[in-house]
C-alpha positions, 0 to 999 in steps of 0.5 A: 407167511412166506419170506426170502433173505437175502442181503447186499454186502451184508446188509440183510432183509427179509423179503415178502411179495404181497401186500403189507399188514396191518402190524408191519411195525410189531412184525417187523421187530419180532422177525429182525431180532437176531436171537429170537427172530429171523434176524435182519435188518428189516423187511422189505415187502414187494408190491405192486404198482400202478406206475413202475414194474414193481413197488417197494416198501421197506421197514427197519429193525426197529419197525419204522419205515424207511424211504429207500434202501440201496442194498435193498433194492438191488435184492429186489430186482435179484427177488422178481427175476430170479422168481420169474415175476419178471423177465426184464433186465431193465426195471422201474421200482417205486419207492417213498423218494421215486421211481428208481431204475435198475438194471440187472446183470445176469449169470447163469440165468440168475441176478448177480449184480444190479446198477441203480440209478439213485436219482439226485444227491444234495449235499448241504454246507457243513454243520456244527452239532453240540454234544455234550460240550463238543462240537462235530463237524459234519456233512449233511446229504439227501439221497432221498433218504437223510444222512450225515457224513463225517469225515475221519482219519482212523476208521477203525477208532471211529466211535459209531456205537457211542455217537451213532445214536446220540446223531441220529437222535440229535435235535437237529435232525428231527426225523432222524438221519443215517450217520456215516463215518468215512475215511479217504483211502486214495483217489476216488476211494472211500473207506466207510462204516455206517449208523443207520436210522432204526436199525443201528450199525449194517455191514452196508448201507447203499444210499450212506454209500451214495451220501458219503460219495457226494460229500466227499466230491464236496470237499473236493476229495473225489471227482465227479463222472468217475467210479469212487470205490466205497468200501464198507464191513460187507464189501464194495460199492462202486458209486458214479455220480454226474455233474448233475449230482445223479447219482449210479450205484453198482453192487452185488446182491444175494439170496441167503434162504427161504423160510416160513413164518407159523403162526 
């Protein structure tokens, strides 16, 4: 099996064109893991598709599947056309939450960075979860995906290995959710580190990127109709959401290496 990685600030995949096995799920775990693996994030496979350019399906460390991924599809797009599968700059790529639109910029014939217009985000009023006796506070957000956004004053003491876990398993999310910690730099700025749901702390994560946005202009601590800078372990995210809540993420993606698996 042939695959490519490849990563958006860090937050790394590896990349397969073709139809998705039977034993995704063991596949999937034995490839992500970083010592005895390949080492990502996941996997996302590339398929076709009856209604959009392309397909794409993506499965976490942990062999789960996932509904979309923004640093993910941004690889996508950079994969079919660096590839040659398309010569299109403006794609349609369908996924478990949609058909999501992506258009590349190009540099030296090659992908850069990719704008995706993510659909709509829903951000919910706060909710209070118990844990252990104290209550957190936090910001529940749709992005086709779940996450809860939470709002803190140091970054850098956020505790995401002790209660990234404990929320993403919390009963009151029984399907599990991304948990993003955040923290406001300045105007439309946005400091953020991120749990993510079957795959634990990434160095990126484009639909927390997008939540935290949508939370924060909630909260009235950024605007709508303006770039909020999110800058996450890998690097910057611009996200762009509308007065309707539609919601454009900018960023850059990246090839690491092509490898082969033996069997």
């Amino acid at each position: 099996m042939h695959f490519t990685k490849m990563h958006g600030l860090g937050n790394d995949y590896l990349f397969v064109y073709g139809p998705v096995p039977d034993d995704i799920a063991q596949l999937s775990r034995k490839l992500s893991e970083r010592h005895f693996g390949a080492g990502s994030d996941g996997m996302i496979y590339i398929t076709p598709s009856d209604i959009a350019d392309f397909g794409m399906r993506i499965f976490n460390a942990d062999g789960s599947e996932a509904k979309m991924c923004g640093n993910g599809i941004r690889c996508v797009g950079k994969y079919v056309y660096d590839k040659g599968y398309t010569d299109k700059t403006h794609l349609k790529i369908e996924t478990l939450s949609g058909i999501k639109y992506l258009d590349l910029q190009l540099g030296g014939g090659r992908v850069r960075s990719v704008a995706v217009q993510m659909g709509t985000a829903r951000a919910e009023t706060d909710r209070t979860v118990a844990l252990d006796g104290s209550e957190i506070t936090l910001t529940p957000v749709s992005v086709g995906n779940p996450h809860a956004v939470l709002f803190v004053e140091d970054i850098q003491a956020a505790p995401l290995y002790e209660l990234g876990p404990r929320i993403e398993h919390h009963e009151a999310f029984p399907e599990g959710v991304n948990v993003e910690f955040v923290q406001v730099m300045g105007e439309n700025e946005l400091r953020m580190r991120v749990w993510e749901r079957g795959s634990g702390v990434t160095m990126a994560c484009g639909t927390g990127a997008c939540a935290s946005a949508m939370a924060a202009i909630q909260k009235q601590l950024c605007v709508y109709d303006k770039p909020v800078y999110v800058h996450l372990d890998g690097g910057t995210l611009q996200i762009q959401i509308a007065a309707d809540n539609n919601v454009t993420m900018s960023g850059p993606a990246e090839t690491v290496y092509e490898g082969e698996m033996a069997e």
